[in-house]
N, C-alpha and C positions, 0 to 999 in steps of 0.2 A: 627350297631354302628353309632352315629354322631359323626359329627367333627365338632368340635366349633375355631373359628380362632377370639381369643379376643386380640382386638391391642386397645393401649392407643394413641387417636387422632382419628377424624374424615379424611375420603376423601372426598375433596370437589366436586363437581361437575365436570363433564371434563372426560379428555380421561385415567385418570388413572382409574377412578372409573367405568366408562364402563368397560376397557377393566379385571378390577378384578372380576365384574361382570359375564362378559363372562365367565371366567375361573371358578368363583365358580358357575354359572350353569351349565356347560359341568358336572363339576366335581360330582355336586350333581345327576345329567341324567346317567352318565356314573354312578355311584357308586350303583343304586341301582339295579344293576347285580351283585355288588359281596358283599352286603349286609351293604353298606353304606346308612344308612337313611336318612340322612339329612346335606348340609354342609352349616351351618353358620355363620355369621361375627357379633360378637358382640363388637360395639365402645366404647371405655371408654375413657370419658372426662377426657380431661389432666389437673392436679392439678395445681392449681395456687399458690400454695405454692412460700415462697420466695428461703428455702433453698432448694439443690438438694437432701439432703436423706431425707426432710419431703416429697417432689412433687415424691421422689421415693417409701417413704411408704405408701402414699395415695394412688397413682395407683394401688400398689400391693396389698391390700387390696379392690380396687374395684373390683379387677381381681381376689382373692380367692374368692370374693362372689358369682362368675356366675360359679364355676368349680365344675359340680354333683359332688356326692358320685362315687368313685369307677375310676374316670374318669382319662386317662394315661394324664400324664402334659408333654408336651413338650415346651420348652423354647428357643426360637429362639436368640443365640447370638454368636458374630462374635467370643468367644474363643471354640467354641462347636463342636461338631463333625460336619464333612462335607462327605455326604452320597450320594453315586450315585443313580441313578433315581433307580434302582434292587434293591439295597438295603433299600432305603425311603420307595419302594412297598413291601418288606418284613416285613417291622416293622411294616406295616398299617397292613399288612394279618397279623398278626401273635396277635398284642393285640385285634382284630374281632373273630380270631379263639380263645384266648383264653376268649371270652363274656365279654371282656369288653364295658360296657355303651358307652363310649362316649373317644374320644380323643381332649385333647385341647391344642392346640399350640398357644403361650403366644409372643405375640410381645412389649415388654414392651416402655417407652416413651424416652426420649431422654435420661436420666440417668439411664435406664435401669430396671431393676427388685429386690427388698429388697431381701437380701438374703434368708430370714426366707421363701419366694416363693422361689426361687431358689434350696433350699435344698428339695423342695415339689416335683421337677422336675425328670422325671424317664428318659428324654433326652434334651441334652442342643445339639440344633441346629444352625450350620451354613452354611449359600452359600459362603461359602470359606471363605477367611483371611481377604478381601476387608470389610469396615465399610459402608454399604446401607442404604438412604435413605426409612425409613419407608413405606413409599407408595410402595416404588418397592418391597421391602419383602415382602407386602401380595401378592403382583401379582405376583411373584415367589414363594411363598408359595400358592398359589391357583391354579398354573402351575401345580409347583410339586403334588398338590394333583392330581388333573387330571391326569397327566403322571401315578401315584401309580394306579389308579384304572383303567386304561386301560391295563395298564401290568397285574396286577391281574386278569382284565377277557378275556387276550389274545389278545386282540384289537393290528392291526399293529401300531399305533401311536407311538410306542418304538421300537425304530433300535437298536440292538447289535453291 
């Protein structure tokens, strides 16, 4: 299975983009023990639209373009469910075991994600209640990936 982490904005240069870096190759090294293919970040330029639901249907539509056939949509937003590291590594094992292609988790841009993607979404995720800076959600969402596939292939990196 891959996992595609498609977020509206680029990371510039610098220590967050490193350090996301890190985290999506551990995580792409570490995964393909437990039958993760491939973990990649696809950037989608943020709409220069004036209004906020044209710059929000613009993105959303950039971001249904890159999401295969078949592929589990996960939607990263702060009213969404909040999953402990056991639990995030179960839903990754569990749409692999059941052969699904590819999982994409959706970091949408500052107004967020068009509903008509929203309703496309089989999990709407959050790191709690707190509203984060984009850059820090991929680098916690490329943690959390990490953490998922080291729990899944046993690895001590996860304390109970």
């Amino acid at each position: 299975m891959r996992v595609v982490i498609a977020a509206v904005g680029r990371l510039k240069q610098g220590p967050e983009r490193e350090l996301a870096e890190r985290f999506r190759k551990r995580a792409a090294d570490a995964g393909r023990a437990v039958g993760i293919t491939a973990v990649d970040m696809i950037e989608i330029r943020e709409s220069r639209a004036d209004q906020s639901e044209r710059r929000m249907l613009e993105e959303s539509i950039a971001i249904a373009n890159v999401i295969p056939d078949r592929a589990v949509i996960a939607i990263l937003d702060e009213r969404g469910t909040s999953l402990a590291s056991a639990a995030f590594a179960e839903k990754l094992g569990n749409w692999r075991a059941a052969s699904r292609p590819c999982a994409v988790f959706i970091i949408g841009g500052h107004d967020g994600v068009a509903a008509s993607l929203r309703e496309r979404g089989d999990l709407s995720l959050a790191f709690g209640t707190a509203t984060w800076p984009h850059q820090l959600v991929r680098i916690m969402l490329l943690e959390q990936l990490y953490h998922a596939v080291t729990i899944l292939s046993g690895h001590p990196y996860h304390r109970s």
